[in-house]
C-alpha positions as CSV (number, residue, x, y, z in Angstrom):
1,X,-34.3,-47.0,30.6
2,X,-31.5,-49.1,32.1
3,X,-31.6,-51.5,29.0
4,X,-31.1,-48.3,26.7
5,X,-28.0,-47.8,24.3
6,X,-25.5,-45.3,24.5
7,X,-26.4,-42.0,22.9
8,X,-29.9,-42.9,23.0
9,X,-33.1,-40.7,21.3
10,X,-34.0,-39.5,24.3
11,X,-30.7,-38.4,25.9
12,X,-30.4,-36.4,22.8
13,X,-34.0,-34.9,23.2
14,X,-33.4,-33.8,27.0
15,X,-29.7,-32.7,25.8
16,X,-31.6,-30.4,23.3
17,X,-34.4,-29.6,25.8
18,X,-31.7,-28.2,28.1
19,X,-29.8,-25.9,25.3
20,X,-32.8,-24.0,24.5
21,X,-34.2,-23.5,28.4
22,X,-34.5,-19.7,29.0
23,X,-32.7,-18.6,31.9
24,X,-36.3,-17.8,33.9
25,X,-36.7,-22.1,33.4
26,X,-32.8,-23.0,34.4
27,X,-31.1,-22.9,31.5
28,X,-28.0,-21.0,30.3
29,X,-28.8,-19.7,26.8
30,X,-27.1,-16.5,27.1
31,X,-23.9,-18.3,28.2
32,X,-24.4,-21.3,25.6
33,X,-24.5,-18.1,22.9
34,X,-21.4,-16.7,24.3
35,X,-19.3,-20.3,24.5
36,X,-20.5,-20.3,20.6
37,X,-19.2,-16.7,19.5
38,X,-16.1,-17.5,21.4
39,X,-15.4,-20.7,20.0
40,X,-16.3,-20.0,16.8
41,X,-14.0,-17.0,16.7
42,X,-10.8,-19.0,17.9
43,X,-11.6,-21.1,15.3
44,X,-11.5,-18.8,12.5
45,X,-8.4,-17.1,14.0
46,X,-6.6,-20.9,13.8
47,X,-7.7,-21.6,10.7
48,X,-6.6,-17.7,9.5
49,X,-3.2,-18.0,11.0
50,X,-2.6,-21.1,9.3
51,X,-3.7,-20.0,5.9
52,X,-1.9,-17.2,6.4
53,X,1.3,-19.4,7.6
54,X,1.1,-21.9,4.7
55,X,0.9,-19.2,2.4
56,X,3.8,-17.0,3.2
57,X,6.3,-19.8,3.5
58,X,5.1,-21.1,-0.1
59,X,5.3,-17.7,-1.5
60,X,8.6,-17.0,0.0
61,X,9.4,-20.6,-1.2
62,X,8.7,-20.0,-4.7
63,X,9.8,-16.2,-5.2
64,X,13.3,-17.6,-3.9
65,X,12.9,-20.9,-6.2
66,X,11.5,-18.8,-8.8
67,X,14.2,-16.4,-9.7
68,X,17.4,-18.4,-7.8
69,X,19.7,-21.6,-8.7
70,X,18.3,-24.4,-6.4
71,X,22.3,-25.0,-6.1
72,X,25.2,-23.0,-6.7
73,X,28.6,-24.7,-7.5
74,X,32.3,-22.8,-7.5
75,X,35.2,-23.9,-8.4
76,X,38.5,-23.4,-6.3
77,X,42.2,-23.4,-7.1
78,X,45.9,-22.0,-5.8
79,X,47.5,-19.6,-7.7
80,X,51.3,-20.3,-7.1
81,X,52.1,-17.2,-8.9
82,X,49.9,-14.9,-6.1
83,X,51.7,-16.8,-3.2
84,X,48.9,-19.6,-3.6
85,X,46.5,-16.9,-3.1
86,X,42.5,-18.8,-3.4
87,X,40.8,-17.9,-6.8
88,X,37.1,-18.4,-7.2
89,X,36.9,-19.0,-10.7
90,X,35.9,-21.9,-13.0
91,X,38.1,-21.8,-16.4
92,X,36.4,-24.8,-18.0
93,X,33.0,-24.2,-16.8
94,X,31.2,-25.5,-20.3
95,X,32.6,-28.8,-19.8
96,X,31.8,-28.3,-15.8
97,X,28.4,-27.0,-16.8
98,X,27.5,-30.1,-19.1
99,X,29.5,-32.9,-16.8
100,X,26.7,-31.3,-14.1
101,X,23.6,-30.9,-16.6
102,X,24.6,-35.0,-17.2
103,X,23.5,-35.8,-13.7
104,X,19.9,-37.5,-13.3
105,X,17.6,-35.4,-11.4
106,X,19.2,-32.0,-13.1
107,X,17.1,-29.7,-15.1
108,X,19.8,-27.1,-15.9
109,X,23.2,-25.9,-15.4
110,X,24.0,-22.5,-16.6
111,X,27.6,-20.3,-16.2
112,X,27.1,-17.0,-14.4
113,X,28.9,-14.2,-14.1
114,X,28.1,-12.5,-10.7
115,X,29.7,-9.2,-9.2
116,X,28.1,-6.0,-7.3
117,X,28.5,-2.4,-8.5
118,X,26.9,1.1,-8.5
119,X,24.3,1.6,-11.1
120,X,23.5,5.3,-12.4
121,X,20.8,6.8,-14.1
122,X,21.3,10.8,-14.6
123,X,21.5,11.9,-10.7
124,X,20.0,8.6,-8.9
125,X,22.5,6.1,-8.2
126,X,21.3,2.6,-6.6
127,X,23.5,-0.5,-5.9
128,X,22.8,-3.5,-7.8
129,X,24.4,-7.5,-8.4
130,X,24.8,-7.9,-12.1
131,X,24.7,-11.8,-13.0
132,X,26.2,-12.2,-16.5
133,X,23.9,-15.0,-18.3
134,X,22.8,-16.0,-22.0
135,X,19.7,-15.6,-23.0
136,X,18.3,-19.4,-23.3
137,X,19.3,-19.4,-19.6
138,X,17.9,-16.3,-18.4
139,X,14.4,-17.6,-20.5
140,X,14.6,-20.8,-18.5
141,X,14.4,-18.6,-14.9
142,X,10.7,-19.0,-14.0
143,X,10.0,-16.0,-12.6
144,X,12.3,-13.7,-14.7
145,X,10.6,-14.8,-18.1
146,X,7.3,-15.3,-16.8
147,X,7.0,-12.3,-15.1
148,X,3.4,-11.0,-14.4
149,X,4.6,-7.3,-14.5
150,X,7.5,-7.4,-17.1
151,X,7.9,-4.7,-19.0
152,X,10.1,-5.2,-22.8
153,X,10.8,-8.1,-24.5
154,X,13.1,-10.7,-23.3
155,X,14.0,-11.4,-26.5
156,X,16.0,-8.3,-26.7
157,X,18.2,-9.3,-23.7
158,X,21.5,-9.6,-26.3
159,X,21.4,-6.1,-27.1
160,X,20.9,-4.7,-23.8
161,X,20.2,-5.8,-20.0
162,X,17.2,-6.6,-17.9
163,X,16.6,-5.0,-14.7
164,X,14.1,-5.4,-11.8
165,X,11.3,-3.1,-10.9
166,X,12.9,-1.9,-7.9
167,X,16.0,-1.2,-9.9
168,X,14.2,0.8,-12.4
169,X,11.9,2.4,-9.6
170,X,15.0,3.9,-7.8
171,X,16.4,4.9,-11.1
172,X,13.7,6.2,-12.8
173,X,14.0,4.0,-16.0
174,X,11.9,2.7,-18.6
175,X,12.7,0.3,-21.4
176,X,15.2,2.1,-23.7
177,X,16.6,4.0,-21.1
178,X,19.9,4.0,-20.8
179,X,21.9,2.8,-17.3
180,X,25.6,3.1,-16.3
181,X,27.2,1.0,-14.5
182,X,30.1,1.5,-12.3
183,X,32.4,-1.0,-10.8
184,X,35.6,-0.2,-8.8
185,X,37.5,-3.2,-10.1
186,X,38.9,-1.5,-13.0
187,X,41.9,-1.1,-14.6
188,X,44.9,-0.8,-13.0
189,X,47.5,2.3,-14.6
190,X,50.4,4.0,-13.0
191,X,48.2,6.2,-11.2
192,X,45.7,3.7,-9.6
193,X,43.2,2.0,-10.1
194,X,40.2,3.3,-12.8
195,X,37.2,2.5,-12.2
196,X,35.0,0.6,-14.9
197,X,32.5,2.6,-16.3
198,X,30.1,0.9,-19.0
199,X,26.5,2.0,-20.4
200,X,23.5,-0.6,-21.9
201,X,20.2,-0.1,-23.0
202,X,17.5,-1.4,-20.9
203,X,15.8,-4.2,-22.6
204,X,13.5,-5.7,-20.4
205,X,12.3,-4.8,-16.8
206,X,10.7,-7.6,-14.8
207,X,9.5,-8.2,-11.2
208,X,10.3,-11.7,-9.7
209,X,7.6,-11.4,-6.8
210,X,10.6,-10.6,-4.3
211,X,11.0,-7.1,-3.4
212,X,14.5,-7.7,-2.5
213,X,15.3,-9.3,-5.8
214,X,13.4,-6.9,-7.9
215,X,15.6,-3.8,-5.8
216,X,18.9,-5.1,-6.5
217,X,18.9,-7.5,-9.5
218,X,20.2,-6.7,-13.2
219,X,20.7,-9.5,-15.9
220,X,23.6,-9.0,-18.5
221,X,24.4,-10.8,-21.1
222,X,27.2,-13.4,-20.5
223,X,29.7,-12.4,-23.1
224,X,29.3,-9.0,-21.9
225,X,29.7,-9.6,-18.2
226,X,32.8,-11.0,-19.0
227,X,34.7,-8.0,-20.5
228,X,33.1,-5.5,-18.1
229,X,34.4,-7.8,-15.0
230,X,37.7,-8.7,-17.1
231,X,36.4,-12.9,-17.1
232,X,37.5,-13.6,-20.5
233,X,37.3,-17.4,-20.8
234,X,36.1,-17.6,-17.1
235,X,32.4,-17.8,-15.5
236,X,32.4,-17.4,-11.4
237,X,30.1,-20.0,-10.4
238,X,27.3,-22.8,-12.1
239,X,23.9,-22.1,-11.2
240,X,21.8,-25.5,-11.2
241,X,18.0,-26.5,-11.2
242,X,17.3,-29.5,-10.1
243,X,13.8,-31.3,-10.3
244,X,12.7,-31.2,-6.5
245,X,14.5,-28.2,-4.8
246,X,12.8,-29.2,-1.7
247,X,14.2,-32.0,-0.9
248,X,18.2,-30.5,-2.5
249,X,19.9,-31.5,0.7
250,X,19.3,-35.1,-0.1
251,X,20.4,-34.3,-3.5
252,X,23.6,-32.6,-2.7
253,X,25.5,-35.4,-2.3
254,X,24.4,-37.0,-5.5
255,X,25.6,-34.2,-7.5
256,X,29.2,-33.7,-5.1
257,X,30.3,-37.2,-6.3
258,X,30.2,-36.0,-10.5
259,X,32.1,-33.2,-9.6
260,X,35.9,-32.4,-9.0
261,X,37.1,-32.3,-5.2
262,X,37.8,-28.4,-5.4
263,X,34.2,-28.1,-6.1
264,X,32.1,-25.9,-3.3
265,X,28.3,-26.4,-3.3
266,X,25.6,-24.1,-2.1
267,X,22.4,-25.0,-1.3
268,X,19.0,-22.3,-1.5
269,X,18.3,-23.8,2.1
270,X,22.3,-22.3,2.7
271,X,21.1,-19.0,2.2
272,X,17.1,-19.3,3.0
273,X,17.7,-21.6,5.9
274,X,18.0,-19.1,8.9
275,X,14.7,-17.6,7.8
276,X,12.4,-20.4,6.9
277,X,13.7,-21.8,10.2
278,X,12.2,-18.2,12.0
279,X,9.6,-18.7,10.5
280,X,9.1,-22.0,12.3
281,X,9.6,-21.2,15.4
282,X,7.2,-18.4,14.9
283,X,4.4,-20.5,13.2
284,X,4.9,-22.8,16.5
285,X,4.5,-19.9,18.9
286,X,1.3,-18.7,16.9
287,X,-0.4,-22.4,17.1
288,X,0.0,-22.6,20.7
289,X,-1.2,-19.2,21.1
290,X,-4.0,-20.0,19.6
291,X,-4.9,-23.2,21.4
292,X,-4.4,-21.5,24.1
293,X,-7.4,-18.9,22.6
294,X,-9.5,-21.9,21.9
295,X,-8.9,-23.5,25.4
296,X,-9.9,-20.0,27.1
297,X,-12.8,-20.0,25.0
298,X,-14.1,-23.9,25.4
299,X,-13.8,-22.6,29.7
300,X,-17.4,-20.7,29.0
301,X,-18.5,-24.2,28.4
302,X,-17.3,-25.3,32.0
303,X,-18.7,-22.1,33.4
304,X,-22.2,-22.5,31.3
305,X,-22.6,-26.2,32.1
306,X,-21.8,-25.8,36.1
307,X,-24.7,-23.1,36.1
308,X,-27.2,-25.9,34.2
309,X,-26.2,-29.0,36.3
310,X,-27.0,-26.4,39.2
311,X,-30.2,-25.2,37.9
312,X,-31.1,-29.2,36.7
313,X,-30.4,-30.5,39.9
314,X,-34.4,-31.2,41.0
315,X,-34.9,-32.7,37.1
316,X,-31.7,-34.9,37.6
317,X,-33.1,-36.3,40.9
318,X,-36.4,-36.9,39.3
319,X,-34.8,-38.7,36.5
320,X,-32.7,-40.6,38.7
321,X,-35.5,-41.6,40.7
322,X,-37.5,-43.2,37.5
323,X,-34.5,-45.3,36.6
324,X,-31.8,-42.9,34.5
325,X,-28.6,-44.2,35.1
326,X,-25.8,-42.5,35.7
327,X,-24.1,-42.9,32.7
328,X,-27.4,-41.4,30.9
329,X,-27.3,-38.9,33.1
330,X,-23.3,-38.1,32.0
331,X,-24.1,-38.3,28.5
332,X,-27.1,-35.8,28.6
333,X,-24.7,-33.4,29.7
334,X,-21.7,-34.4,27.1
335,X,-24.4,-33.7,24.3
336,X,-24.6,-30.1,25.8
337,X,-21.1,-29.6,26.1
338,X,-20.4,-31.0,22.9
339,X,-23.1,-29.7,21.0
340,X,-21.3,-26.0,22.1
341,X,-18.2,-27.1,20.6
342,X,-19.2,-28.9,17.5
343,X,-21.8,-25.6,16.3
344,X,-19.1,-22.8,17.3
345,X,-16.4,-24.8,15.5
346,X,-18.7,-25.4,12.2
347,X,-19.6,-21.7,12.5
348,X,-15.6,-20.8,12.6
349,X,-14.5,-23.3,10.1
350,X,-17.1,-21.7,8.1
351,X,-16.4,-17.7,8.7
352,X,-12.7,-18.6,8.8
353,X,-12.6,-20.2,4.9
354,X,-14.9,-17.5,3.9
355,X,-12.3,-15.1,5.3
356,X,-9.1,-16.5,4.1
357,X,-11.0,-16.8,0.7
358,X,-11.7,-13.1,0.7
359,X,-8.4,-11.8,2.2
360,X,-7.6,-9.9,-0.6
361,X,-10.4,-7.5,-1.0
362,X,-10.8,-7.5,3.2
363,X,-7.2,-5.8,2.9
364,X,-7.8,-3.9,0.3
365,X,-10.4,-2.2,2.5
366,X,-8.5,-1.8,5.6
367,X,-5.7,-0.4,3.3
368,X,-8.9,2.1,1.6
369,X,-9.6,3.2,5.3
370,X,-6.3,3.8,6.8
371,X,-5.5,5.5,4.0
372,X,-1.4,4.5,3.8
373,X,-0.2,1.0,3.0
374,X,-0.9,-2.0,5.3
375,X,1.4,-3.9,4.0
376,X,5.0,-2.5,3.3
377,X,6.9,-5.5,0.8
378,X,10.1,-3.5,1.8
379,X,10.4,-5.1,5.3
380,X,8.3,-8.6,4.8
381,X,9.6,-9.1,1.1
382,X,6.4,-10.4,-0.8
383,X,4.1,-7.6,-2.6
384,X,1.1,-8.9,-0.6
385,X,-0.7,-10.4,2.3
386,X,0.0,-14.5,1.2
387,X,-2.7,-17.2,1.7
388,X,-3.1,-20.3,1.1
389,X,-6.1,-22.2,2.6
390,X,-5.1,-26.3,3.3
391,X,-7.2,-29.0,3.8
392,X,-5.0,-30.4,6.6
393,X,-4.9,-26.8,8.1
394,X,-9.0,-26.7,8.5
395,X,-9.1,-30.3,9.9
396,X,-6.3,-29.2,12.4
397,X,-8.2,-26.7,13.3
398,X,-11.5,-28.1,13.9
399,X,-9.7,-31.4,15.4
400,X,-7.7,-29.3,18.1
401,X,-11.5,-27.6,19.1
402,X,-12.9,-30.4,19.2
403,X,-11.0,-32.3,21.2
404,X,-10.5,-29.3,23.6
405,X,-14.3,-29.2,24.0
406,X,-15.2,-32.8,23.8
407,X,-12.2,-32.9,26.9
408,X,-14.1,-29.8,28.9
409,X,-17.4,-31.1,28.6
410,X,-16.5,-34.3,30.8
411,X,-15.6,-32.9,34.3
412,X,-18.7,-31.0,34.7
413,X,-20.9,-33.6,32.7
414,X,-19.4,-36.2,35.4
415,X,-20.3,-34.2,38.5
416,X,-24.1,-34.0,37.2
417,X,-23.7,-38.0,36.7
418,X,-22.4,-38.3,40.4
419,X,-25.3,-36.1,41.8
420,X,-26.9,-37.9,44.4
421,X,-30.7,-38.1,43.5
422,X,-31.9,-37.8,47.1
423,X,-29.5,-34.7,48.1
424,X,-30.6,-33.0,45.0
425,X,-34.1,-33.3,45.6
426,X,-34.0,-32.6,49.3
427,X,-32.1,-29.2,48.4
428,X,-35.1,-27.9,45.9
């Protein structure tokens, strides 16, 4: 035995011997079941938290992307007229528009007209943010043209406007309907100001997968935008689309030097950045949470494999005796431990897939038994419970249990090794 390898045959054959001793022969089975369940269900929970993390920051990702300018450019200028009063708007934004389009790296440039008013539909009224845009550009909006739930025909945009579901929801509309809208920039007279007060056809109703969006956002054709906000020959800002909107911080320099110096930009990240950064923070808090879950867990293996180096102390002395080394002795119990961890975290990798693979219809259940909605898109912004199950996610998960468990195992396996043969046997 002293001239065996590491990890011999028979250390695994005792190490098995061991696990599936009844408790009336020494061994721990009932505990070695519960360090499983326990493990195992951390497991799952990491690997659900993580699916559930990934997914919610690419949904949020792409329902922003989706239906938003990766970067936003306005134009500034003094009006020495209006005591050099600031105006925001670009006169030759065609020429702007095209000088950007020019720029490597650019998929699109389009003038918008932007401006919030008060939309009406006979006695519901509803705030919306009208963006004035032609129709190739509005086609070009991913989630706008594509739109799973659209209702309409986009190609019928230049006759009337495009609202979102939540728009049309709070309104009551349906394609043909008609909706007024009311802005209080109007038209100065000697008695005040008058409001603006325009009607349009709905042409097209869409949701862009963003409950916000879809609550507030109306499309209007860009030559009409522009005599209901009095912009003749002006557009308010550039929206632009760029080819990797992740990464548009790096780019925004890039695109600052082929524009003028009274150019702002505006990045998605501007806008997006305090949540996705949340969102961090929170996804951090949740992983340590749950390696502290699997930590507590991998402790049953400490607890189960004290109780067997106790009960084993007579077949440890006997061993000893007939020329186990030590380190033999370490290993046997390493296998035990490890064997815990290595079973519970196949068992959760594998009931932690199947349930990130099924999340769908296991909500869909919940939501059939409670009886109400689970998930309300009016406070977390996405129609439904994201997921989106990652490679790297499951081997983070199983690498962080298993090294948690490998770690456990070696304090007790070490005082088994360390048992003095003649002590143990003198105690039976």
């Amino acid at each position: 035995m002293r001239g065996s390898h590491p990890f011999s045959r028979f250390e695994f054959l005792i190490a098995w011997r061991y696990l599936r001793a009844k408790r009336a022969d020494g061994g721990v089975s009932v505990m070695t079941l519960i360090s499983l369940i326990g493990i195992a269900l951390a497991v799952a929970a990491l690997i659900i938290v993580l699916a559930v993390r990934s997914g919610f920051r690419t949904e949020f990702v792409d329902a922003i992307l989706g239906a938003n300018a990766h970067m936003t450019v306005f134009e500034y200028s003094f009006d020495p007229k209006n005591d050099n009063k600031i105006d925001y708007v670009i006169k030759e934004y065609d020429l702007l528009a095209e000088r950007i389009a020019a720029v490597p790296g650019v998929k699109r440039a389009a003038p918008i007209i932007r401006n919030q008013v008060m939309a009406n539909s006979a006695n519901f009224n509803t705030g919306v943010v009208i963006y004035g845009i032609s129709l190739a550009n509005l086609k070009s909006i991913p989630n706008i043209a594509t739109s799973d739930d659209s209702k309409g025909n986009i190609e019928d945009f230049p006759d009337g406007v495009a609202i979102g579901a939540g728009v049309a929801k709070s309104l009551r509309l349906v394609v043909g309907d008609r909706i007024k809208f009311i802005s209080p920039n109007g038209i100065r007279t000697a008695f005040g100001t008058s409001p603006r007060v325009k009607s349009f056809t709905v042409a097209y109703i869409f949701r862009a997968g963003h409950y916000e969006i879809d609550k507030t956002r109306v499309y209007m054709p860009f030559g009409y935008a522009q005599s209901f906000f009095d912009r003749e020959g002006l557009a308010d800002e550039i929206e632009v689309f760029i080819d990797d909107p992740e990464f548009v911080e790096n780019f925004k320099p890039t695109l600052k030097m082929a524009v003028p110096e009274n150019v702002i930009l505006e990045t998605w990240r501007d806008h997006a950045g305090g949540f996705l950064r949340a969102l961090a923070i929170e996804d951090n808090v949740m992983l340590v949470i749950m390696i502290v879950l699997i930590l507590l867990s991998t402790m049953n293996i400490i607890s189960g494999l004290i109780m067997l180096v106790k009960n084993k102390g007579k077949d440890i002395g006997i061993l000893r005796t007939m020329g186990l080394t030590s380190g033999s002795v370490l290993r046997i119990f390493f296998l035990c431990g490890a064997s815990i961890g290595l079973v519970g975290t196949l068992l959760g990798i594998f009931f932690g897939v199947l349930f990130v693979i099924n999340i769908d219809e296991i909500f869909s259940l919940v939501n059939y038994i409670s009886g109400g909605e689970v998930w309300d898109p009016s406070i977390r912004g996405i129609y439904h419970l994201p997921s989106e199950l990652r490679g790297v996610d499951v081997c983070k998960a199983a690498g962080i249990s298993l090294s948690l468990s490998f770690i456990i195992t070696i304090f007790p396996a070490r005082r088994a090794a360390r048992m003095n043969p003649v002590e143990a046997l003198r105690n039976e």
